[in-house]
C-alpha positions in Angstrom: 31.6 84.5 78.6 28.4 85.2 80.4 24.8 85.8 79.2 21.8 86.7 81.3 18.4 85.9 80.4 15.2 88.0 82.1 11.6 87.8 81.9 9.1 90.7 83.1 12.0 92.3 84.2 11.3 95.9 85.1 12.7 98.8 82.6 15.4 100.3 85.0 17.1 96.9 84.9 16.7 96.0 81.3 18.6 99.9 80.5 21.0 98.7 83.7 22.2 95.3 81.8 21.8 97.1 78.6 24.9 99.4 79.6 27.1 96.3 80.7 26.1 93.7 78.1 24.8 93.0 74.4 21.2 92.5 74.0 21.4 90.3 71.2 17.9 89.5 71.5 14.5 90.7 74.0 15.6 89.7 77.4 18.8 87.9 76.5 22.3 89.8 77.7 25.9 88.3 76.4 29.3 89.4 77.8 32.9 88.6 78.7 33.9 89.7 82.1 35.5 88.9 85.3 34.2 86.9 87.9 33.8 90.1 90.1 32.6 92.4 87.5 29.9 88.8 86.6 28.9 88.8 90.0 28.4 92.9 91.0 26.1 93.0 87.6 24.2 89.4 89.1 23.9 91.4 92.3 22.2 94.4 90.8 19.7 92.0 88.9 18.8 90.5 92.1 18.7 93.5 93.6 16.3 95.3 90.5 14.5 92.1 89.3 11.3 92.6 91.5 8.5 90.3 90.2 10.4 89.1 87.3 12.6 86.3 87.2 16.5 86.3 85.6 19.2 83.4 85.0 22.7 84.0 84.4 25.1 81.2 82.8 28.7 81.8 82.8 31.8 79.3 81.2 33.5 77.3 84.0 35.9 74.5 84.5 33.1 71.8 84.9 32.0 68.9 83.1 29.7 70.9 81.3 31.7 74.1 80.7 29.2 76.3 82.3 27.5 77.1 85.9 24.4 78.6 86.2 21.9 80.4 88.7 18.6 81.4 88.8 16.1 83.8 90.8 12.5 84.6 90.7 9.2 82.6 89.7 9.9 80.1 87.1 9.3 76.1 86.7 12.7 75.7 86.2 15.2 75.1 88.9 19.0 73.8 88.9 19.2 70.7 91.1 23.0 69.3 91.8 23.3 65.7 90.4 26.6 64.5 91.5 28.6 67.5 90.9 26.8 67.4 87.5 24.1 70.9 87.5 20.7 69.7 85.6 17.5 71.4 85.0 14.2 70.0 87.2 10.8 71.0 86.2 8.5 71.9 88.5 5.0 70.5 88.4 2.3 72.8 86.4 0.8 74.8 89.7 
């Protein structure tokens, strides 16, 4: 499973996901694919996301049972703790 969460993400990629995934609520895209299909629709975000900022989680054989990236502007950012993926918080600019 994979969802993909975007904020002020640009129409043509909202309509883009929309085609691919479930929007089961504004902004927030769920799906079961392959790891190639999960990372040619993760490319096309990148590629589409312009000033708006996306992060896709996706199940995988770690401790936590998911992975997780991020792009664009946002005070979040994954930092690797040991193997272990956590969330850091960037200071209020």
């Amino acid at each position: 499973m994979m969802v993909i969460v975007v904020e002020n993400a640009p129409p043509r990629l909202r309509g883009r996901l929309a085609l691919w995934l479930a929007e089961v609520r504004a902004g927030t895209y769920v799906g079961v694919y392959s790891t190639r299909t999960r990372e040619r629709i993760w490319k096309e975000t990148a590629e589409l996301i312009g000033e708006g900022s996306a992060c896709i989680v996706w199940s995988a054989p770690t401790d936590s049972g998911f992975q997780f990236e991020a792009i664009g502007q946002n005070r979040r950012e994954p930092v690797d703790f040991d193997g272990l993926t956590l969330v850091k918080f960037k200071p209020v600019a």
